[in-house]
C-alpha positions as CSV (number, residue, x, y, z in Angstrom):
1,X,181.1,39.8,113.1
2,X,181.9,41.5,109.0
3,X,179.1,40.9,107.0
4,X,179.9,39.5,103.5
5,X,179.7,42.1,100.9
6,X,177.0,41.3,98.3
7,X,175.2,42.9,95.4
8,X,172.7,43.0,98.2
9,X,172.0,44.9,101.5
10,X,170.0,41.8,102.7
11,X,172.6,40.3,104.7
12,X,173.6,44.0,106.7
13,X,169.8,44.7,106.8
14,X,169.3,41.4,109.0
15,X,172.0,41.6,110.7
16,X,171.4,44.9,112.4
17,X,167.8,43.4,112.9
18,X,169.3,41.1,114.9
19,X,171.7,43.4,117.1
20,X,168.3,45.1,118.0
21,X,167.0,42.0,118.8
22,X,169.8,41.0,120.6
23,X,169.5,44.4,122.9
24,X,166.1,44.3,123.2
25,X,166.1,41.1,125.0
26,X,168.9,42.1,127.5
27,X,166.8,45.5,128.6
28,X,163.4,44.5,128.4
29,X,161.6,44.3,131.6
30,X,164.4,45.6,133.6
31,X,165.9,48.7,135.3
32,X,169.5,49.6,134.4
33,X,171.5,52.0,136.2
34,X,175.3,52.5,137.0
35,X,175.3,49.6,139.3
36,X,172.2,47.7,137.9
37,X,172.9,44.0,137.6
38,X,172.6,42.2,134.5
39,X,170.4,39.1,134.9
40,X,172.3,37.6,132.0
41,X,175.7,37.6,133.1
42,X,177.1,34.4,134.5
43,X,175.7,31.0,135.7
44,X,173.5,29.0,133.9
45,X,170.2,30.0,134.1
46,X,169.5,33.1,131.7
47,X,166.7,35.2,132.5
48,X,164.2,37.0,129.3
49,X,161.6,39.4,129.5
50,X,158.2,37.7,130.1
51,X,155.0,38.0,128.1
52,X,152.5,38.2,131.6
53,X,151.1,35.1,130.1
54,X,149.8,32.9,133.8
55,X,148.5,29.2,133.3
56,X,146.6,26.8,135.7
57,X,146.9,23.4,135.9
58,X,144.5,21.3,136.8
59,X,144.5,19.7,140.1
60,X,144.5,16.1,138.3
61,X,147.8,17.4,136.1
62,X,149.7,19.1,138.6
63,X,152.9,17.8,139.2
64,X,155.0,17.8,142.4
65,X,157.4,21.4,142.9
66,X,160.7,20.5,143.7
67,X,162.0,20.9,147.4
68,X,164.4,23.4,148.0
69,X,166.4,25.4,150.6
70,X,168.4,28.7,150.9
71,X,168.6,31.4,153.1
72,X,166.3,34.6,154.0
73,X,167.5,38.1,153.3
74,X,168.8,39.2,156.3
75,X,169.4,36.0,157.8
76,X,168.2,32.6,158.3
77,X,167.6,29.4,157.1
78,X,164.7,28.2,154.4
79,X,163.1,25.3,153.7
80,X,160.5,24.5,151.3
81,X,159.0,21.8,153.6
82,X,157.6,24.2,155.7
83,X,154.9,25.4,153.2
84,X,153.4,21.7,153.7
85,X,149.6,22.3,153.9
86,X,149.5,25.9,153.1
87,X,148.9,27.9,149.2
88,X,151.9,29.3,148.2
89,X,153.1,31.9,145.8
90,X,157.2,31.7,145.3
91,X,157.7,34.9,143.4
92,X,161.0,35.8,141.2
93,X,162.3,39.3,141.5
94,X,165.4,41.5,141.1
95,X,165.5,44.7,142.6
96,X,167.2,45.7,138.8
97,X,163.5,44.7,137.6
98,X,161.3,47.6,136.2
99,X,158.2,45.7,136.2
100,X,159.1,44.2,139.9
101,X,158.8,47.7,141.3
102,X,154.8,47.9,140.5
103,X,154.5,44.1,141.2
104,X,155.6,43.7,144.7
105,X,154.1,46.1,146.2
106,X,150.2,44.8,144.4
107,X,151.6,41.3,146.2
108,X,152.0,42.7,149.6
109,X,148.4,44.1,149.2
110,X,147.1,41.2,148.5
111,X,149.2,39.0,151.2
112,X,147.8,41.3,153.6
113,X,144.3,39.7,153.0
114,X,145.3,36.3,152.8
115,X,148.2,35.4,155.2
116,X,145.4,34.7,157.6
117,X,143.6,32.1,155.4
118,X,146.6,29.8,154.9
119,X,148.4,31.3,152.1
120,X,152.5,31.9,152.8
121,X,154.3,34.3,150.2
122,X,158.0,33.8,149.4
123,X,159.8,36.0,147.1
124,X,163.6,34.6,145.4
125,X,165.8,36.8,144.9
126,X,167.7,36.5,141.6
127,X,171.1,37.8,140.2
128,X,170.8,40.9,142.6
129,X,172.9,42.0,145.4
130,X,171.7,41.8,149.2
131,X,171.8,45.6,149.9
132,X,169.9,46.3,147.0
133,X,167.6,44.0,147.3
134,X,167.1,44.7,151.5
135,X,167.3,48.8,150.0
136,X,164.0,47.6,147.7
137,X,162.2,45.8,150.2
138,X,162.4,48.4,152.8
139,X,161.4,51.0,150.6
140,X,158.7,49.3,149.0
141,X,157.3,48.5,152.8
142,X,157.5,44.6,151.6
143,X,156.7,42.3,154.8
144,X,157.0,38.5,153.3
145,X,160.6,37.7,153.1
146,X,162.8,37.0,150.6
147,X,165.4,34.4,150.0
148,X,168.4,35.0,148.6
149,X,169.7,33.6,145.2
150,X,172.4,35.5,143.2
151,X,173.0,32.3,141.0
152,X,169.7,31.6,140.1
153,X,169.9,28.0,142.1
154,X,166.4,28.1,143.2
155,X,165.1,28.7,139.4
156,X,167.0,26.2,138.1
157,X,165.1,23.5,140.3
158,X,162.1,24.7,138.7
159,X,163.3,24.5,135.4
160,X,160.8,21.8,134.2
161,X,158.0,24.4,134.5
162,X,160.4,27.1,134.2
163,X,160.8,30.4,135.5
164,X,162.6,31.6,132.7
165,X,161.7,35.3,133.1
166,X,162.1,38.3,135.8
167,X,159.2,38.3,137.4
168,X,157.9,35.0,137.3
169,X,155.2,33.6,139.8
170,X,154.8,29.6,140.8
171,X,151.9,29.2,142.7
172,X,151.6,25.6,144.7
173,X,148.6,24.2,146.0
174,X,147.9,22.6,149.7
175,X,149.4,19.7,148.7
176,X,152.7,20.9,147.2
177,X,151.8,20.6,143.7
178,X,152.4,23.3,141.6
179,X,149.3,25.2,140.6
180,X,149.7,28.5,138.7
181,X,152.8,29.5,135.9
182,X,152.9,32.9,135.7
183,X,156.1,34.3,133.1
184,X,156.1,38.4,133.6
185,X,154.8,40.7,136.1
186,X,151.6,39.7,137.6
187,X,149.9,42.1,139.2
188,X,146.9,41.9,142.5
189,X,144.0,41.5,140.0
190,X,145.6,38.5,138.2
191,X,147.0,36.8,141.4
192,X,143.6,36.9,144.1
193,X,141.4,35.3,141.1
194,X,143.9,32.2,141.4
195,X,144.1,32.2,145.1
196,X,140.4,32.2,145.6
197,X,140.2,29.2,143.3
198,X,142.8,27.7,144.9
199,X,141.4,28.1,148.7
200,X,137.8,26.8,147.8
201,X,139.5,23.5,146.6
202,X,139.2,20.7,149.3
């Protein structure tokens, strides 16, 4: 868009702040590479960098997550019912996401520890292709699965919390109810803290 010539350079000096901004927000927090996808291109649900800010909720505010369904990279079918009675952490990722490829692997380590204690981890995958994303998880020696969302379906039935960044972490509780926002990457020594307070609830 022409910028209106002034007797100032106000107008051209904002408006090439903004293009920065503009390009900042489409690369931050993300790989990109000759087939790299964009997490901003098409659908409805756009995708930003995240600040690795996490919240909990209080078990007496917590509000119900939403059920959904989809299926597993690699095959088969998904349902969020069958996380009834078990901690969960449903993790956002893109195997185009720079800060995914530290994060991931610090969640494996600490699923490893707690699969066995009632916590199930799911991973959505978002705006990504399934051989890139089954390439990622192989090589990053991931063993939770992974369901498969190129549209960003799943996200956008949690968009009153939301997940509005790549990664993003919602942690639920035993009851369903979703515990723990996380917007950005969140790595092993943010995520066990939560689960431990989570387990010792009754």
């Amino acid at each position: 868009m022409a910028v209106p010539r002034t007797g100032s350079r106000f107008p051209r000096r904002l408006a090439a702040f903004l293009a920065a901004v503009a390009v900042a927000g489409l690369t931050a927090g993300c790989a990109t590479g000759g087939d790299a996808v964009d997490p901003n291109a098409g659908g409805q649900f756009r995708f930003v960098a995240g600040d690795g800010t996490g919240r909990f909720i209080p078990a007496e505010s917590r509000r119900q997550a939403p059920h959904f369904t989809g299926e597993y990279l690699g095959g088969g079918a998904f349902d969020s019912a069958s996380l009834t009675g078990r901690i969960a952490v449903i993790n956002f990722w893109g195997s185009w996401c720079g800060p995914c490829r530290v994060e991931t692997p610090a969640f494996q380590k600490v699923y490893e520890g707690v699969k066995a204690k009632g916590v199930e981890f799911v991973g959505i995958d978002v705006k990504d292709s399934d051989q890139a994303a089954l390439a990622f998880l192989q090589n990053k020696g991931i063993t939770f699965r992974s369901v498969f969302d190129p549209d960003g379906r799943i996200a956008l039935a949690f968009r009153g919390f939301p997940p509005n960044s790549i990664p993003s972490t919602i942690i639920l509780d035993r009851s369903g109810k979703v515990a723990q926002v996380h917007l950005g990457a969140m790595l092993g020594g943010d995520l066990q803290p939560v689960l431990d307070r989570l387990l010792a609830e009754r």
